[in-house]
C-alpha positions in Angstrom: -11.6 -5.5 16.5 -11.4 -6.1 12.7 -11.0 -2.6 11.9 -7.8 -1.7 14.2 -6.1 -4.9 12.5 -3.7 -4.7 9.8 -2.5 -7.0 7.2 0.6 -7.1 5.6 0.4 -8.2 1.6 4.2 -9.3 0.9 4.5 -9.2 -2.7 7.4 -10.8 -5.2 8.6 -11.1 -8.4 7.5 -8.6 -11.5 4.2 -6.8 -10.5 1.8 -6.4 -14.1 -1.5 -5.9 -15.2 -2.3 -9.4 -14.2 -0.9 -9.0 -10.8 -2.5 -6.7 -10.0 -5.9 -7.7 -10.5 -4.6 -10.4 -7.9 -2.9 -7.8 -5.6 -6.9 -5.8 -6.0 -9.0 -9.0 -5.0 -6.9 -9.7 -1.6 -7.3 -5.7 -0.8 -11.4 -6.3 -1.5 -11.2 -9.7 0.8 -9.6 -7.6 3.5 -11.7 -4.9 3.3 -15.0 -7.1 3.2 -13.6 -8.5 6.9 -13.5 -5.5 7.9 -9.2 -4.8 7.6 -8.7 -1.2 6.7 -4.8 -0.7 7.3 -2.8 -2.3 4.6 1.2 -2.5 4.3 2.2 -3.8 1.1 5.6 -5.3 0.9 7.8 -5.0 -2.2 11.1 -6.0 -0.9 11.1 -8.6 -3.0 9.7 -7.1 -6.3 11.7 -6.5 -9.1 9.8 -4.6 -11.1 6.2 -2.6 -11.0 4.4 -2.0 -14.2 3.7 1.9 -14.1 0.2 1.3 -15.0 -0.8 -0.6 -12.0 0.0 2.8 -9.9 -3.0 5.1 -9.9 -5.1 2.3 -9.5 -3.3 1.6 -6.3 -3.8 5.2 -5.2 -8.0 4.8 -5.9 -7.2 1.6 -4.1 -5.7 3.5 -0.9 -7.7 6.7 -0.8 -10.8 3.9 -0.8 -9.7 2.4 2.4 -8.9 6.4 3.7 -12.6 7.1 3.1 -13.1 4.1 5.8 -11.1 5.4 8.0 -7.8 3.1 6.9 -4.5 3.0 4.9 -2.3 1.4 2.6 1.2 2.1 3.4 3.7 1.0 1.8 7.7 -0.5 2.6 10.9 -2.2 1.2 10.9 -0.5 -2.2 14.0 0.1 -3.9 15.4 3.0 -5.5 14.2 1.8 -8.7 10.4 1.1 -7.9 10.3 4.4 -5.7 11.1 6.4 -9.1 8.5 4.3 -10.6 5.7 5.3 -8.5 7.1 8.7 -8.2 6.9 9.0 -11.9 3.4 7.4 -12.1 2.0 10.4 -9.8 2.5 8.7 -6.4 5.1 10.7 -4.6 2.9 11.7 -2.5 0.3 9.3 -2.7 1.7 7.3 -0.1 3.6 6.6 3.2 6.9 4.8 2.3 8.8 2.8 4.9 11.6 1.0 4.6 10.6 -2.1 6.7 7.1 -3.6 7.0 7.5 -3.1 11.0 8.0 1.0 10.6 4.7 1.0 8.3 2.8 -1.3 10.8 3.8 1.0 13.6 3.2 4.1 11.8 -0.7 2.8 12.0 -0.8 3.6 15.9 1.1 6.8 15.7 -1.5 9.9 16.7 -1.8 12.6 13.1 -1.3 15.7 13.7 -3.3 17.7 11.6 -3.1 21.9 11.0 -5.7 23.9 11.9 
């Protein structure tokens, strides 16, 4: 079913405003077919524009509502202190290859309680 799929968005390049929007309208198409576990792929971005950041996080804690994710892999040391400075250090499961993050999706939570 639709809703245990995943997709992987494999970004490049500098990530702006602009590319965002772009990186936003593939995470609505996904969702409206039903996708709700995202990995999003920055091995091969350069740089991320701080401000594209906490809408990410609405982004992800969106899809969580549904009952998905967006987890994210291959970001360097530079772009982790980016989204660590945006407010995101927690915001997110980091990974460092798209596999790990597509795997973590069928590992069971343990929750506290």
């Amino acid at each position: 079913p639709a809703r245990t799929a995943h997709m992987t968005l494999a970004l490049e390049g500098e990530i702006g405003v602009p590319e965002y929007r772009e990186i936003a309208e593939a995470l609505f198409r996904f969702s409206s077919r039903g996708v709700r576990r995202v990995v999003i792929d920055f091995s091969e971005v350069s740089h991320v524009d701080y401000r594209v950041v906490r809408p990410l996080i609405l982004r992800a804690s969106g899809l969580r509502h549904l009952g998905g994710d967006i987890k994210l892999c291959g970001l360097s040391a530079y772009l982790h202190a980016i989204f660590r400075s945006a407010g995101a250090h927690d915001a997110f499961d980091y990974y460092a290859q798209a596999v790990d993050a597509v795997a973590a999706f069928d590992r069971p939570v343990l929750t506290a309680g």
